[in-house]
MDAnalysis code that builds the backbone (N, CA, C; Angstrom):
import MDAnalysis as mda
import numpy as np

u = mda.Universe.empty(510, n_residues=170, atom_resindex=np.repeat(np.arange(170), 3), trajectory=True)
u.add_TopologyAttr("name", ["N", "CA", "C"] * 170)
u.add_TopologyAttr("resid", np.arange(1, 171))
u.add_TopologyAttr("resname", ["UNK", "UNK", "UNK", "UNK", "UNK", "UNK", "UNK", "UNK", "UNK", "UNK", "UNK", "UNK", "UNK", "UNK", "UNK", "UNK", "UNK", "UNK", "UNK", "UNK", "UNK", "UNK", "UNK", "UNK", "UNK", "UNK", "UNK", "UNK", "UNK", "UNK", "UNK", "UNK", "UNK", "UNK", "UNK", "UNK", "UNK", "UNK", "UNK", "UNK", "UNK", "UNK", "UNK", "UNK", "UNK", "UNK", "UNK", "UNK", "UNK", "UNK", "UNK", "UNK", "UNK", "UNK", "UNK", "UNK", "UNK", "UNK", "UNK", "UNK", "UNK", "UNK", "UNK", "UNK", "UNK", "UNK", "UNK", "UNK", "UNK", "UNK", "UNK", "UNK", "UNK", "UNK", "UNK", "UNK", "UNK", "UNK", "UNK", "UNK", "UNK", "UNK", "UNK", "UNK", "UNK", "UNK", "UNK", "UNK", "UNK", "UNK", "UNK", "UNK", "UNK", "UNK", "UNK", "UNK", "UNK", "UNK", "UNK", "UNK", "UNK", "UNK", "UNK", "UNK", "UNK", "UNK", "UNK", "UNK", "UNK", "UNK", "UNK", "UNK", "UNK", "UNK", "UNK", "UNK", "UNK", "UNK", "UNK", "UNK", "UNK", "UNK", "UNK", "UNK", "UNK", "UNK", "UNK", "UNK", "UNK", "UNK", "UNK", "UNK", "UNK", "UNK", "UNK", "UNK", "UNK", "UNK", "UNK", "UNK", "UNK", "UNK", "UNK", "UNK", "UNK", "UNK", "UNK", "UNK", "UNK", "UNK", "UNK", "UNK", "UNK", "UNK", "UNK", "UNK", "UNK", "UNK", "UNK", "UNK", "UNK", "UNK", "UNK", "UNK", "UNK", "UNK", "UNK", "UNK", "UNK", "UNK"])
u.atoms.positions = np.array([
    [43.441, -117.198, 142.126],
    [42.431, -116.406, 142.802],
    [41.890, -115.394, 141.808],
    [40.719, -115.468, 141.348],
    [40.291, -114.285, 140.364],
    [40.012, -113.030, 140.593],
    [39.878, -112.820, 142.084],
    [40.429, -111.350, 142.559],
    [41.969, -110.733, 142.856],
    [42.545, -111.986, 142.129],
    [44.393, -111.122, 142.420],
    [44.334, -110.546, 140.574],
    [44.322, -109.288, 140.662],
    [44.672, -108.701, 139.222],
    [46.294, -109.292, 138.619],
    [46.850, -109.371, 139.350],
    [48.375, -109.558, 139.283],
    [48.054, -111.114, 138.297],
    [47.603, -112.168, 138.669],
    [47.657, -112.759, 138.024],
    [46.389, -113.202, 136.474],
    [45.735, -112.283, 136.856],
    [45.388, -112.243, 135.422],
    [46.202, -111.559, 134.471],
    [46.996, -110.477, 134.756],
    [47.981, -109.808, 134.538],
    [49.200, -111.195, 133.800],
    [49.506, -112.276, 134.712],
    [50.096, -113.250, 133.714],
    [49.970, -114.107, 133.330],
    [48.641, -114.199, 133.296],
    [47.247, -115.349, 132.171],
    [47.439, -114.251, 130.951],
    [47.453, -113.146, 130.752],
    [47.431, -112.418, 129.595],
    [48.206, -111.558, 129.088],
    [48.875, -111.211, 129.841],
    [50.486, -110.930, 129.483],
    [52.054, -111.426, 129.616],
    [51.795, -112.514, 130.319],
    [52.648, -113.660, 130.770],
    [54.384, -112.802, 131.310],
    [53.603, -111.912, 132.094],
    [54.676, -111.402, 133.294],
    [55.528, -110.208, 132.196],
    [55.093, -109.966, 131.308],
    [56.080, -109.353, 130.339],
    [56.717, -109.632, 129.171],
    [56.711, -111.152, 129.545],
    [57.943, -111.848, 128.699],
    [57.354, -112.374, 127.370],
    [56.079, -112.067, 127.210],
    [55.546, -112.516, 125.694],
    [54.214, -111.547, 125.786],
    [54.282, -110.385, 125.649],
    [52.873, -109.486, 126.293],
    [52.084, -109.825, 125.157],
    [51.855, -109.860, 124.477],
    [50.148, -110.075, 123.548],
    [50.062, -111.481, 123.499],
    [50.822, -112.709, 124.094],
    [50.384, -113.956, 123.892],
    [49.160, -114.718, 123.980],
    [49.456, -114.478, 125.582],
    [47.839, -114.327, 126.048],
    [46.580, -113.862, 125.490],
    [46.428, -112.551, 125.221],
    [45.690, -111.631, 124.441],
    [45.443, -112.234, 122.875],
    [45.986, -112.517, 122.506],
    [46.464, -113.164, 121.294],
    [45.842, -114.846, 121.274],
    [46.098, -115.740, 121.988],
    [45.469, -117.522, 122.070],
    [44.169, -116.558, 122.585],
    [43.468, -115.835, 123.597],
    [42.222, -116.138, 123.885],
    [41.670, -115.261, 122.731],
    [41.751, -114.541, 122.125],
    [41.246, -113.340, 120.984],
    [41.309, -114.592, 119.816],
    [41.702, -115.503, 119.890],
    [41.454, -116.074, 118.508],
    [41.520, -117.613, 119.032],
    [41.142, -117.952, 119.900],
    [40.811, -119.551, 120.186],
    [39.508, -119.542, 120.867],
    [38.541, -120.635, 120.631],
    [37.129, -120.719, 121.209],
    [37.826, -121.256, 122.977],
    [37.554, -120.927, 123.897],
    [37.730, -121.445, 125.268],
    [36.292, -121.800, 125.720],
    [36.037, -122.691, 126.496],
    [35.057, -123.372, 127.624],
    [35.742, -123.039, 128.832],
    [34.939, -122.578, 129.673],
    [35.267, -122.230, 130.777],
    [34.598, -122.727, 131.908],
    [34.951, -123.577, 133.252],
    [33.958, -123.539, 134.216],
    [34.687, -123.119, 135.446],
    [33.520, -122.867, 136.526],
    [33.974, -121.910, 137.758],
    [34.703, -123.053, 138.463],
    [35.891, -122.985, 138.819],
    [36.085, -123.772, 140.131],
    [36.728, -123.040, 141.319],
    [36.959, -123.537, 142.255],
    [37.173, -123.367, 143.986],
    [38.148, -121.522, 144.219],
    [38.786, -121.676, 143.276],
    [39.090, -119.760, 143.432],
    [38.449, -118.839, 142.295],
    [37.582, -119.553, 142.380],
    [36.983, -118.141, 141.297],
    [36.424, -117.516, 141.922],
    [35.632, -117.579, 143.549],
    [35.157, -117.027, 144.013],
    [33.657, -116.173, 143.431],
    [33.268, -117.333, 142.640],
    [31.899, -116.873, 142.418],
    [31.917, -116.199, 140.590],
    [32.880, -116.013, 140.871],
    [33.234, -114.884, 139.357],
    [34.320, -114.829, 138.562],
    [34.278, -114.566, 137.709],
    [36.023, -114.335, 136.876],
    [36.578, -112.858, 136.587],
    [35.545, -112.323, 137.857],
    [35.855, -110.727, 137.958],
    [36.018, -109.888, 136.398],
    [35.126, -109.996, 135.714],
    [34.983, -109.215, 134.221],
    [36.028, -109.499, 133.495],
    [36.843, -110.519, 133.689],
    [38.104, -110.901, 132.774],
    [37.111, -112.234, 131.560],
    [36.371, -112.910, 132.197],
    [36.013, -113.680, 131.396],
    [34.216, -113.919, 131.318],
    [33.470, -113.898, 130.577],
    [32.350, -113.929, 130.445],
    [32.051, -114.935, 130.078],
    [31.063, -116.222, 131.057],
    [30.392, -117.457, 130.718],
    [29.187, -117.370, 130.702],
    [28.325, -118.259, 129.635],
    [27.528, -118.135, 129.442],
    [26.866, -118.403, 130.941],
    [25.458, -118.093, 131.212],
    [24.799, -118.556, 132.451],
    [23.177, -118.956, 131.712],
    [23.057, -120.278, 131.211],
    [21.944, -120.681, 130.642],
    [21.147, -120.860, 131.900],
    [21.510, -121.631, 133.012],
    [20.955, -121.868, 134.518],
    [22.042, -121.868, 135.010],
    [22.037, -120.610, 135.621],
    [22.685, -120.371, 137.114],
    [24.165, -119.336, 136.598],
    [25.349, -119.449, 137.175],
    [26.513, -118.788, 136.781],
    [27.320, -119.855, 136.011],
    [28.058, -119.565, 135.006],
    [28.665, -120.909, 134.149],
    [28.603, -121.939, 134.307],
    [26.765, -122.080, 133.653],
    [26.402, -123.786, 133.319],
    [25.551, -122.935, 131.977],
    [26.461, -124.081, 130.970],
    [25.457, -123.322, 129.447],
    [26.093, -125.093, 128.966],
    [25.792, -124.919, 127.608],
    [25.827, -126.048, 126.348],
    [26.036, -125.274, 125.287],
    [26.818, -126.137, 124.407],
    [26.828, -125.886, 123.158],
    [27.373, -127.172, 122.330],
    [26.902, -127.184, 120.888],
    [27.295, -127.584, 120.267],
    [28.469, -127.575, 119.190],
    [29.463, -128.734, 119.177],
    [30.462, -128.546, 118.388],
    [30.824, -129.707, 117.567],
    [30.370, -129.539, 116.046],
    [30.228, -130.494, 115.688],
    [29.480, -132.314, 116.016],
    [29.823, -132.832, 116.207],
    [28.677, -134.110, 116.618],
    [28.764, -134.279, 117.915],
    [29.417, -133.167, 118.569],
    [29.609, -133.492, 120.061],
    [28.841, -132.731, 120.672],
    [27.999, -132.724, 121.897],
    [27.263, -131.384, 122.786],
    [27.825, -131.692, 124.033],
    [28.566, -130.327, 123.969],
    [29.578, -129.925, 125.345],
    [28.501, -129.427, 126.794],
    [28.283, -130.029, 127.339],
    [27.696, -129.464, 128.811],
    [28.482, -129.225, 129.877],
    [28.492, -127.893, 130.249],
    [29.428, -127.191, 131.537],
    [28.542, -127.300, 133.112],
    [28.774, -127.761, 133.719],
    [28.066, -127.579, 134.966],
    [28.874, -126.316, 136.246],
    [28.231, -126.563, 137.140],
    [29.026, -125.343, 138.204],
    [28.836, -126.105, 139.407],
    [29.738, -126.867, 139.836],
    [29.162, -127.616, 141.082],
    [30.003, -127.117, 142.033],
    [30.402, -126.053, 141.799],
    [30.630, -125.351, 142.662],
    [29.305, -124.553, 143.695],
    [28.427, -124.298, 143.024],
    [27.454, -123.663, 143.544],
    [26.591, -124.677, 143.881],
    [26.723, -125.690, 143.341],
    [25.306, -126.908, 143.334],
    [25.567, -127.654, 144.475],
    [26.945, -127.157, 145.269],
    [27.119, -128.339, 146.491],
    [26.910, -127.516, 147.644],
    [26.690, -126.000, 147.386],
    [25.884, -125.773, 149.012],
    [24.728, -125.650, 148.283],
    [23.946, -125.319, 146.712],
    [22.721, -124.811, 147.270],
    [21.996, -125.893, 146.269],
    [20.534, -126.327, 147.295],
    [20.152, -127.667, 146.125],
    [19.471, -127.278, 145.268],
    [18.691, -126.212, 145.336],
    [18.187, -125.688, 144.126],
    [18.693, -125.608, 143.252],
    [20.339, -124.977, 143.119],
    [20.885, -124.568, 142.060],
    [21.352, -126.111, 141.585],
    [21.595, -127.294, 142.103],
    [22.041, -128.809, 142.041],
    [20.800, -128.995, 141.118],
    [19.057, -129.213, 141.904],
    [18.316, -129.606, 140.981],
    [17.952, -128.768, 139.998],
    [18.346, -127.728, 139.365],
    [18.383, -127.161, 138.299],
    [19.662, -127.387, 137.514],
    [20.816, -127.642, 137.665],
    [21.579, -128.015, 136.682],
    [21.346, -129.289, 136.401],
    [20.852, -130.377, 137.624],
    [20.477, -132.065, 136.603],
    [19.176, -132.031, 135.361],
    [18.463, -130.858, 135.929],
    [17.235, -131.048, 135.082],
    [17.988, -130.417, 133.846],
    [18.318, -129.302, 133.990],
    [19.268, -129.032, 132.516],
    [20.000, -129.988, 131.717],
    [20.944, -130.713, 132.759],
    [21.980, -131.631, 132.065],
    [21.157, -132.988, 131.081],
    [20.038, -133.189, 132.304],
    [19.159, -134.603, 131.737],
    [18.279, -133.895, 130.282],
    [17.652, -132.520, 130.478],
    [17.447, -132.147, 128.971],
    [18.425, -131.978, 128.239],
    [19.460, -131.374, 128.409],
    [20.640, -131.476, 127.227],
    [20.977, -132.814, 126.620],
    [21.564, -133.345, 127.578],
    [21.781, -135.058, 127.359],
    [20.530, -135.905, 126.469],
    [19.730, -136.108, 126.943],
    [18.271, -136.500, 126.075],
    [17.856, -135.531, 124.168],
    [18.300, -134.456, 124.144],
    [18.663, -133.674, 123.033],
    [19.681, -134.697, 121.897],
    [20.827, -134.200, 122.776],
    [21.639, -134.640, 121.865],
    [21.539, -136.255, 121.584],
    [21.256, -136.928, 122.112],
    [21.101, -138.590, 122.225],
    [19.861, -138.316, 121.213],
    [19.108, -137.694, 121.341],
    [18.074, -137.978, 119.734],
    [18.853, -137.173, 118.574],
    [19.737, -136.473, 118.932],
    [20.196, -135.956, 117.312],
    [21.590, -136.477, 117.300],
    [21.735, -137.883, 117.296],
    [22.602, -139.017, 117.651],
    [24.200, -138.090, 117.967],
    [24.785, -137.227, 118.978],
    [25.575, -136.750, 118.861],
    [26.374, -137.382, 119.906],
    [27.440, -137.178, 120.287],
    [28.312, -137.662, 121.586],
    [28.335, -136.682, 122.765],
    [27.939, -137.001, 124.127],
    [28.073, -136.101, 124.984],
    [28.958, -135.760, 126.120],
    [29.558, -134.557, 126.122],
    [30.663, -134.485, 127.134],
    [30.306, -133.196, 128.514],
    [30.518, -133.970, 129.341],
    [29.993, -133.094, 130.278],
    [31.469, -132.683, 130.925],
    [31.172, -131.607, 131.640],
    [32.834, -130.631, 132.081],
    [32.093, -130.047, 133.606],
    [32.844, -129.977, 134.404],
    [32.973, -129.376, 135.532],
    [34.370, -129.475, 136.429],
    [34.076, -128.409, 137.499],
    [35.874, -128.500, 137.840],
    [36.486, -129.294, 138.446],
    [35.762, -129.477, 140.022],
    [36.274, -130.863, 140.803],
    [36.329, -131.808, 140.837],
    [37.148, -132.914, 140.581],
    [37.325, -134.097, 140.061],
    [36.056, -135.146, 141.113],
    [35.497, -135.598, 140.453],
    [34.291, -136.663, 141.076],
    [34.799, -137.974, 140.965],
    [35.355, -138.080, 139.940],
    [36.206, -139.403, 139.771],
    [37.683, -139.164, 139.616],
    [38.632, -139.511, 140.558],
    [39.821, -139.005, 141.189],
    [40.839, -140.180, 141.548],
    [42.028, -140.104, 141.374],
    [42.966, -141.530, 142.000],
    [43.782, -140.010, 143.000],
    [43.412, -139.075, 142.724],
    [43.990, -137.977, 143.411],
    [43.655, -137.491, 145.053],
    [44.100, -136.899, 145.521],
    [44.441, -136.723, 147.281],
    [42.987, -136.100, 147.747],
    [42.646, -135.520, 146.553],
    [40.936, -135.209, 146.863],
    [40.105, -136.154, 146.796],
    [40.088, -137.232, 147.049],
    [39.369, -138.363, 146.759],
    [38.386, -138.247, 147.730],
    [39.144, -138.137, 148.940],
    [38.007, -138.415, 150.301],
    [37.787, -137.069, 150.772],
    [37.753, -135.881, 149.783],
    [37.575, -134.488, 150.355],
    [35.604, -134.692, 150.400],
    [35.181, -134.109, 151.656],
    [33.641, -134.484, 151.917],
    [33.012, -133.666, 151.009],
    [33.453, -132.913, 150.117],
    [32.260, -132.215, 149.181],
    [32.163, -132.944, 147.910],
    [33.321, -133.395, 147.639],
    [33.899, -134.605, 146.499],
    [33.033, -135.850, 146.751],
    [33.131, -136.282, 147.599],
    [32.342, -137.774, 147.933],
    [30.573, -137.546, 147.690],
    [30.222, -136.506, 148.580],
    [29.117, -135.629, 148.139],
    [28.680, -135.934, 146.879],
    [29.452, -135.121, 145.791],
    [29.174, -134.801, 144.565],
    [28.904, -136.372, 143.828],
    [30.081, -136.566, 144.290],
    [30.096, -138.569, 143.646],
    [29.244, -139.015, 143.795],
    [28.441, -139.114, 144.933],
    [27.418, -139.839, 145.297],
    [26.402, -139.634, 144.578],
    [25.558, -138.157, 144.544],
    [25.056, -137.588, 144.116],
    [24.940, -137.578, 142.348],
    [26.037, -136.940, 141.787],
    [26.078, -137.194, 140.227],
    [26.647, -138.292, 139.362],
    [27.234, -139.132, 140.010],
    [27.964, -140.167, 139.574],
    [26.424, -141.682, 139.207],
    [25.552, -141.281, 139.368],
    [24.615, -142.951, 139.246],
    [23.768, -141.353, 138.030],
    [23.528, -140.297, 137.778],
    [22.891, -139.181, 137.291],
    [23.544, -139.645, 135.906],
    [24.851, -139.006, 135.640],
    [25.997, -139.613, 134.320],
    [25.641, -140.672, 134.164],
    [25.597, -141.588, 134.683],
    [25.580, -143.074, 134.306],
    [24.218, -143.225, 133.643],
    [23.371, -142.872, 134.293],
    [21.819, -143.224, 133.935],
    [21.703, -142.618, 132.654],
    [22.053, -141.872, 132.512],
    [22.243, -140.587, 131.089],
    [23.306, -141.332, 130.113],
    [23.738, -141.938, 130.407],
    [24.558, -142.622, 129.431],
    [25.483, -141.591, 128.657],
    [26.363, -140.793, 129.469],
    [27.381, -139.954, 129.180],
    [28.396, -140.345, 128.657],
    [29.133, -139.728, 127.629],
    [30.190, -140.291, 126.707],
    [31.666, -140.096, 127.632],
    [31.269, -138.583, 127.719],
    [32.990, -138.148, 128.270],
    [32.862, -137.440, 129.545],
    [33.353, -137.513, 130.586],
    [33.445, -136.520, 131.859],
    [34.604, -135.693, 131.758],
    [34.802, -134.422, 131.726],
    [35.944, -133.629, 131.931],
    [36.017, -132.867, 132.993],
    [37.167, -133.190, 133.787],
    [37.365, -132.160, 134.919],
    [38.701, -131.999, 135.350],
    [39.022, -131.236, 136.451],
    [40.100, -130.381, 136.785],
    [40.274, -130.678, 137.769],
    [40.767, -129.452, 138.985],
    [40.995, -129.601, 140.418],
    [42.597, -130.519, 140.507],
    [42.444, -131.530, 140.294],
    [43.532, -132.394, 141.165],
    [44.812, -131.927, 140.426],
    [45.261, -131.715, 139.188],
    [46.440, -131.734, 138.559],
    [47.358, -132.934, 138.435],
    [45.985, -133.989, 137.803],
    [46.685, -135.348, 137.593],
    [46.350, -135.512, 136.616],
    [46.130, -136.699, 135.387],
    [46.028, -137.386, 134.556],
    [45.177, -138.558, 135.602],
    [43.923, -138.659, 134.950],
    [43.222, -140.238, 135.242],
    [42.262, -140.471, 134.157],
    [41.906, -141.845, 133.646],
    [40.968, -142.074, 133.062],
    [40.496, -143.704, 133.225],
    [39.362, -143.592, 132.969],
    [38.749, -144.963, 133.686],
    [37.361, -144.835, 132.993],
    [37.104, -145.912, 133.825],
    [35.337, -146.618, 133.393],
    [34.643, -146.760, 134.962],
    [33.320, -146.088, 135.282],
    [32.824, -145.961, 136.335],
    [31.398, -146.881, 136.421],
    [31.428, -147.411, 137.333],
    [29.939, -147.549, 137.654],
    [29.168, -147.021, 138.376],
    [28.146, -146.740, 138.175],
    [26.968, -146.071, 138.603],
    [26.810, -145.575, 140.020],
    [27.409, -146.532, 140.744],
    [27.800, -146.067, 142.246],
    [29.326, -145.413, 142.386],
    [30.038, -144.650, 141.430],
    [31.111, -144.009, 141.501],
    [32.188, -144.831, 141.390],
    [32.784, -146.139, 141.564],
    [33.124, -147.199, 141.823],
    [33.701, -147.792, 140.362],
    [35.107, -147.763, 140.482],
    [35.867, -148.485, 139.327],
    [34.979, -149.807, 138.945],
    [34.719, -149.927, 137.614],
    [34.080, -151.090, 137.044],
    [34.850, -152.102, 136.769],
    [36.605, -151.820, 136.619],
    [37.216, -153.012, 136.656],
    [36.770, -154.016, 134.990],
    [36.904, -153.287, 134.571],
    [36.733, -154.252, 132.786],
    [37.694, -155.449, 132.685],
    [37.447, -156.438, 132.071],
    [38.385, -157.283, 131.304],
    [38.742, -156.908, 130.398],
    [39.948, -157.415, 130.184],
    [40.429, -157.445, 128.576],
    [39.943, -158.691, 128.073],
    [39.494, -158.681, 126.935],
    [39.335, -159.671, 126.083],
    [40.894, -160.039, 125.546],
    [40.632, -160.916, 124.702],
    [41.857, -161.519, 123.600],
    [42.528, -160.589, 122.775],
    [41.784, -159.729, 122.461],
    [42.490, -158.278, 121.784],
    [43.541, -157.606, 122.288],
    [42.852, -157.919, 123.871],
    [43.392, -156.578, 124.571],
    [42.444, -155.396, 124.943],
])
């Protein structure tokens, strides 16, 4: 919850037991950050994201890769703020694809899930919605959060495991 001080308290001082650790990895490591379901809108002045359109949705570049953050947190009640982050994402994406780079897009709630949120109705929503968007864009990497699983896969355009063969290789 980013309004409990207590636990930013041991995101950055880790309860006592290693006090500058925290302070210490974020003071000297680059972090990406996106809003998800307890941030409650904000990271309450502990953390500052860029807001290129809207509250933490920015880009950047890192090396041959261009990182795009979305906030679909906000984009699933309001559609304005939805059709302003695709028009962003589809200009970012179209950018980097002419300055031949690889593109990874990040947001928090898992859209593609083997996890218990699968059939949560804002999730299916989103799937529906951004899942044929990625595809059409010809997106390299999806990164996201929420579930606290490990999954990785190959999607089709309608959200929907593509189910690959193996060839003879493997």
């Amino acid at each position: 919850n980013s309004m409990a001080e207590n636990q930013w308290d041991a995101l950055f001082e880790n309860a006592g037991a290693f006090p500058q650790a925290g302070k210490t990895m974020f003071g000297n490591n680059l972090i990406a950050v996106t809003q998800g379901n307890h941030d409650l809108s904000n990271f309450t002045s502990h953390i500052t994201a860029p807001a290129q359109v809207g509250d933490a949705v920015y880009s950047f570049d890192y090396g041959p890769v261009k990182f795009i953050v979305l906030n679909l947190e906000t984009a699933k009640t309001d559609e304005e703020s939805r059709e302003n982050q695709k028009a962003f994402l589809e200009k970012e994406v179209n950018k980097a694809k002419k300055a031949g780079q690889w593109t990874i897009v990040g947001f928090h709630k898992s859209i593609y899930t083997g996890a218990s949120h699968i059939v949560d109705s804002d999730v299916i929503d989103a799937r529906k919605y951004w899942s044929p968007v990625l595809s059409s864009l010809d997106v390299d990497v999806v990164l996201q959060g929420h579930d606290h699983v490990y999954s990785r896969g190959f999607v089709t355009a309608k959200g929907e495991n593509d189910k690959l063969q193996k060839n003879e290789d493997g």
